[in-house]
DRENBA-473733 format. One record per residue (C-alpha): x, y, z. Coordinates in pm, whole numbers, padded with zeros to 5 digits, always signed. Each point is the difference from the previous one (the first is absolute). Layout:
% residues N
XYZ/...
% end
This chain:
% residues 408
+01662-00153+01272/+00143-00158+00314/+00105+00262+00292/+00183-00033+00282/-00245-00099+00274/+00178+00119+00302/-00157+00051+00352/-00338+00222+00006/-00010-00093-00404/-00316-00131-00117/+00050-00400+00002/-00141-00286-00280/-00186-00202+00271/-00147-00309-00261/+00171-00274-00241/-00216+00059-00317/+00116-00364-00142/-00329-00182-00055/-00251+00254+00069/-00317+00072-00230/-00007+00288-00198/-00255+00112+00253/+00160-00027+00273/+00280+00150-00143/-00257+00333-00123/-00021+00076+00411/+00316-00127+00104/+00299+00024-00224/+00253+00239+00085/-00110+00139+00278/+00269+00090+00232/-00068+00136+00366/+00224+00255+00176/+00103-00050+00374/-00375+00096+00073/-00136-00299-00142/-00279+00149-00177/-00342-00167-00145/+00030+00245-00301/+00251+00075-00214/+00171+00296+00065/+00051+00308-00180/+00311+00155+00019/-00078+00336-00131/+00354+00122-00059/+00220+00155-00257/+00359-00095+00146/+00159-00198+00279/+00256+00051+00234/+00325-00131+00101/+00194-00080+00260/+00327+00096-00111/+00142+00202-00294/+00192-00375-00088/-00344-00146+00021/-00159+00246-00280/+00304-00053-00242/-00028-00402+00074/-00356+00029-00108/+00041+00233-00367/+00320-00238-00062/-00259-00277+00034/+00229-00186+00249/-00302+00015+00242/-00374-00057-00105/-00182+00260+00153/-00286+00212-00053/+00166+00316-00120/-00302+00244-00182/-00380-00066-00080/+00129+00050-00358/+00230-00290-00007/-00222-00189+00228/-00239-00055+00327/-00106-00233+00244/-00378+00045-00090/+00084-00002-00384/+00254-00283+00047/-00344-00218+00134/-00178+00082-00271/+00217-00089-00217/+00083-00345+00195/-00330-00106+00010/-00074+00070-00335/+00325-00159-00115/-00163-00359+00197/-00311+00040-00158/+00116+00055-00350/+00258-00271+00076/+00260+00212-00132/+00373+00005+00066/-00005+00391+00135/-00226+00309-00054/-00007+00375+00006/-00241+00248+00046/-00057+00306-00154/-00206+00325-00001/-00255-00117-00236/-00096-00289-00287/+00172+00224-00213/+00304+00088+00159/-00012-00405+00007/-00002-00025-00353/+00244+00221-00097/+00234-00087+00194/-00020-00396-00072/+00053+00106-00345/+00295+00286+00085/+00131-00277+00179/+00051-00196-00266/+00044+00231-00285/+00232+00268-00161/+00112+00159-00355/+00010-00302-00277/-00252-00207+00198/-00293-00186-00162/-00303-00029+00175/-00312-00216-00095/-00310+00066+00128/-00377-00113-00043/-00227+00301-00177/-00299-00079+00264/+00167+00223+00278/-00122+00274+00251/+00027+00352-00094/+00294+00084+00160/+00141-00300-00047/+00007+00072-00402/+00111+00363+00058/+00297-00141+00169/+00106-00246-00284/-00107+00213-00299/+00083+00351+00086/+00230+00009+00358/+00304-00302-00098/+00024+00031-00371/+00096+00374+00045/+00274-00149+00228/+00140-00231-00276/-00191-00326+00066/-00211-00142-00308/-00364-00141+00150/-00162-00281-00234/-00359-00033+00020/-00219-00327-00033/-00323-00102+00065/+00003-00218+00320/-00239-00271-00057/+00216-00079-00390/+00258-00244+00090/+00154+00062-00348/+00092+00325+00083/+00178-00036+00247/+00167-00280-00128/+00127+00263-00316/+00084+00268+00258/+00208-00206+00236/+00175-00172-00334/+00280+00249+00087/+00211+00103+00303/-00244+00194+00279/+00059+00144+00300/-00354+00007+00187/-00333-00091-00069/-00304+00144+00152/-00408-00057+00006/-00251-00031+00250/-00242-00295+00014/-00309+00034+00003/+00033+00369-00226/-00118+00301+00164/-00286+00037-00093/-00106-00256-00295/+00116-00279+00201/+00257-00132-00268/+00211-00322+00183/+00345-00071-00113/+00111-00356+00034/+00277+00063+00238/+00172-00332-00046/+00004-00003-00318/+00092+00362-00051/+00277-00027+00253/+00192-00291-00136/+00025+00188-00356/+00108+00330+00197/+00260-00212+00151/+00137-00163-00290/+00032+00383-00093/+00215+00095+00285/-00277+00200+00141/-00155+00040+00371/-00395-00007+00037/-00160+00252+00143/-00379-00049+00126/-00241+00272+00120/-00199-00261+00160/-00256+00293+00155/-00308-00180-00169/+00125-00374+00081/+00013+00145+00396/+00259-00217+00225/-00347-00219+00129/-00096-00121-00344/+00349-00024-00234/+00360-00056+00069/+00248+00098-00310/+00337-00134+00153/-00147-00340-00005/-00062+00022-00343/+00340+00116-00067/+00021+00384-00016/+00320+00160+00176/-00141+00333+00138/-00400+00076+00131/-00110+00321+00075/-00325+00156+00118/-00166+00338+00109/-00082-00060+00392/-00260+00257-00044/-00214-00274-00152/-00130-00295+00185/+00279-00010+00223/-00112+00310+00174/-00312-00002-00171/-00215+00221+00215/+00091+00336-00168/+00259+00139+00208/+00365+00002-00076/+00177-00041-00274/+00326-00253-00052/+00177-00269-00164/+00211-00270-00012/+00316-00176-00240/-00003-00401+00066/+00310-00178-00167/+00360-00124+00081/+00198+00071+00267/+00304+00144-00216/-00261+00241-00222/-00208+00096+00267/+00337+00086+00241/+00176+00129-00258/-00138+00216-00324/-00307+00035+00185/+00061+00086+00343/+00230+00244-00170/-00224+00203-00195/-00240+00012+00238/+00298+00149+00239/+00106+00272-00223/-00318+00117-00202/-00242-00023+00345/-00334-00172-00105/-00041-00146+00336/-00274-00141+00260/-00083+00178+00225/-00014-00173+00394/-00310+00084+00040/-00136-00080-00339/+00182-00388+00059/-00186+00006+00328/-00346+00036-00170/+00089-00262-00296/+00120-00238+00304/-00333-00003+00158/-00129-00020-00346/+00144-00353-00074/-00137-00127+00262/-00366+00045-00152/+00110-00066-00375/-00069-00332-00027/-00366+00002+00166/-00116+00379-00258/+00187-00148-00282/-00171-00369+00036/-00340+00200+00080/+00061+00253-00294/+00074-00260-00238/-00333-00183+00045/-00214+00294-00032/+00244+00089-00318/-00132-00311-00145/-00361+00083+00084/-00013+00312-00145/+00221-00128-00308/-00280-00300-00067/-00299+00258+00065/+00164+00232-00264/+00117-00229-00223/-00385-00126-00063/-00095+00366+00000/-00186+00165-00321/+00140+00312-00004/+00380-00131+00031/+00187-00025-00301/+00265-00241+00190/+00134-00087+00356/+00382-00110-00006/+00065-00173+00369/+00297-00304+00034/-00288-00225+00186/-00237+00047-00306/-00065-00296-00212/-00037+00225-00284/+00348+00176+00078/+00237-00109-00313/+00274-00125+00238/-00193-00118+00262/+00207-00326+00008/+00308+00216+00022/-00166+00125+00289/-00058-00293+00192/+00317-00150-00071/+00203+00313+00182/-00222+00167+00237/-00211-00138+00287/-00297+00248-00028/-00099+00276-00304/+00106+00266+00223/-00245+00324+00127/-00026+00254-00362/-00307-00096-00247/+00035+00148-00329/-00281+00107-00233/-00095+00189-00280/-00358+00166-00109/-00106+00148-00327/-00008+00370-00081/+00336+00067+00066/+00110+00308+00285/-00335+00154+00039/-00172-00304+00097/+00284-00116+00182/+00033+00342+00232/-00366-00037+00060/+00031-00349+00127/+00237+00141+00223/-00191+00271+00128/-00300-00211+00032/+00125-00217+00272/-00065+00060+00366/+00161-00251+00214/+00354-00053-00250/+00221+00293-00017/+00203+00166-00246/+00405-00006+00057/+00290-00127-00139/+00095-00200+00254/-00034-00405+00004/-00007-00265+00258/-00107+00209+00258/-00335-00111+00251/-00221+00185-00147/-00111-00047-00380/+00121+00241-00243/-00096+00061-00343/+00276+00123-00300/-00009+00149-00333/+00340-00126-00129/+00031+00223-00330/-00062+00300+00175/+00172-00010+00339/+00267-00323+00080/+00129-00071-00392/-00070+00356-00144/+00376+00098-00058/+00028-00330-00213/-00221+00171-00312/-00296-00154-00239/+00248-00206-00194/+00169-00144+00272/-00378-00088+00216/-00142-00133-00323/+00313-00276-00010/-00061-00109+00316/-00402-00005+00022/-00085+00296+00154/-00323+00226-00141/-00175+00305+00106/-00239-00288+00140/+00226-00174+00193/-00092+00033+00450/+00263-00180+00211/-00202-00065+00357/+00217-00108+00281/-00210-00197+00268/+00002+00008+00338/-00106-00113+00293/-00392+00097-00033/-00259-00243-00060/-00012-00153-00315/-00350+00035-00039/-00046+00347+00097/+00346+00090-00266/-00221-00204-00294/-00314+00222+00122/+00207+00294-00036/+00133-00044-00379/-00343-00159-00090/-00195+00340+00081/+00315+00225-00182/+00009-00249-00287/-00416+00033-00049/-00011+00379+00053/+00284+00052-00229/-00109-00288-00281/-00385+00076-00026/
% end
């Protein structure tokens, strides 16, 4: 959102026009008050003053841009959000509270009574809780497909829709969607594309370019990505994201908070290096368990063996940081994989520094139900390990001696 930037207001300093995404990660959006700081600054503030009573009514009529209430909007949010906004190459961009709040409100932006939705089955818990339980009861019909089948989607989006929705890679069996593709049939439909690109990660895949209108992600992942805050962010048009989004978000309060933006700031400026660094031990660990005895199967984008690998290289620049795998034996032996490892720990968390290990059907997609798992490739088996920035060798050490104590 653009503010007025009036004297002692923090002021954009650098033309972003032509800069690497990079440069951009430490640099973009940074605006300095009249102290010209190193840092950004965090204004940790609920309101703002005024200088006159005409002044406050000039800024709720919105005949002034100014800073009015941390709800609507503040400096150290408003950074985020810019330099997110350059690095997604995205028209605008809001933050929120949380990946959640993100989600629902892309799609509450976007949605009401009588509205048709289309979404991929592969889909985070929450994710599927919100399009099979939370908007039908609010008069919106939600069609499920599987991602990776082209067909369906083609015979979903054969009639008038108002949104589609999937993330790419799936959370957590690493189903991609071809975005192109998917997004000129959900166009010919009427409809606006949606991507939860959490898994894709702005370093390694870029949706807009491949024609979706709307991208959103949970901050909490990589771009914070050292377990601390939580947060997210809406990337799309100007006229959505300044007007049916900025709206909600206004009146129903799922908010950043200034000092949460300040964190996932000084975040971006590390994502690219842990993503990069995460990704390559990802693809070690993938190969090590992919070869593995006691693994049933290892689903990773940068596989060979991964059934859309192409796909994969085609619309991402790296297989992102999450390794997917499944052993025999089902829950037991999966729990005691779990509990046999010393150096990965158990949380539901993802993209974060340190490795962490998952049981999907039990914790993240346990509100979806057998039925609904089983569609989408999820067992009693199935371990969803998120790698970080550890060595690679010591992480493949580490499953090796859980995998042997629990498979002998």
């Amino acid at each position: 959102m653009t503010h007025d930037l009036g004297p002692g207001n923090p002021q954009p300093y650098l033309d972003p026009a032509g800069l690497d995404p990079r440069t951009l990660s430490v640099r973009g959006g940074q605006a300095r008050s009249a102290f010209d700081e190193t840092a950004e600054a965090m204004y940790l503030t609920s309101g703002f003053v005024y200088g006159s009573a005409r002044e406050a009514e000039a800024a709720f009529s919105g005949e002034r841009s100014k800073f009015v209430y941390s709800r609507y909007g503040n400096p150290t949010v408003a950074m985020f959000e810019e330099r997110l906004r350059l690095l997604e190459g995205a028209p605008a961009c809001y933050a929120t509270g949380s990946g959640m709040g993100a989600v629902f409100t892309a799609l509450g932006a976007l949605l009401g009574a009588g509205d048709r939705v289309v979404a991929s089955r592969g889909l985070f818990g929450s994710c599927f809780v919100i399009l099979d339980e939370i908007l039908p009861r609010w008069g919106v019909e939600t069609v499920f497909v599987d991602g990776p089948d082209l067909e369906q989607w083609r015979e979903a989006l054969a009639q008038p829709t108002t949104a589609v929705f999937f993330e790419t890679p799936s959370n957590p069996m690493q189903e991609l969607v071809d975005i192109e593709a998917v997004c000129e049939l959900a166009h010919a439909a009427g409809a606006q594309v949606v991507v939860d690109n959490v898994f894709g990660t702005p370093v390694f895949s870029r949706p807009l370019d491949h024609g979706a209108d709307v991208v959103v992600y949970s901050a909490t992942k990589h771009i914070d990505g050292q377990g601390r805050v939580l947060g997210g962010a809406i990337l799309g048009p100007q006229e959505y994201i300044h007007g049916p989004v900025e709206q909600l978000v206004r009146h129903t309060g799922p908010s950043l908070s200034p000092f949460n933006a300040w964190v996932l700031l000084k975040g971006l400026e590390t994502m690219d290096l842990r993503v990069r660094a995460m990704a390559a031990s990802a693809l070690a660990v993938a190969e090590h368990l992919d070869a593995h005895p006691g693994v049933v199967s290892t689903v990773y984008p940068w596989l060979p063996s991964h059934p859309q690998h192409d796909l994969a290289r085609r619309q991402m620049s790296g297989g992102g940081t999450v390794v997917t795998f499944e052993i025999g034996g089902g829950k037991d032996d999966a729990f005691a994989v779990m509990d046999g490892l010393r150096l990965v720990d158990i949380s539901n968390n993802l993209g974060d520094s340190k490795s962490l290990i998952t049981h999907p059907a039990t914790t993240t997609h346990r509100r979806m139900g057998e039925e609904a798992r089983a569609a989408i490739g999820i067992t009693d088996g199935t371990l969803r390990v998120s790698i970080g920035l550890e060595a690679s060798a010591d992480l493949v050490a580490d499953l090796d001696q859980a995998l042997r104590s629990t498979l002998s």
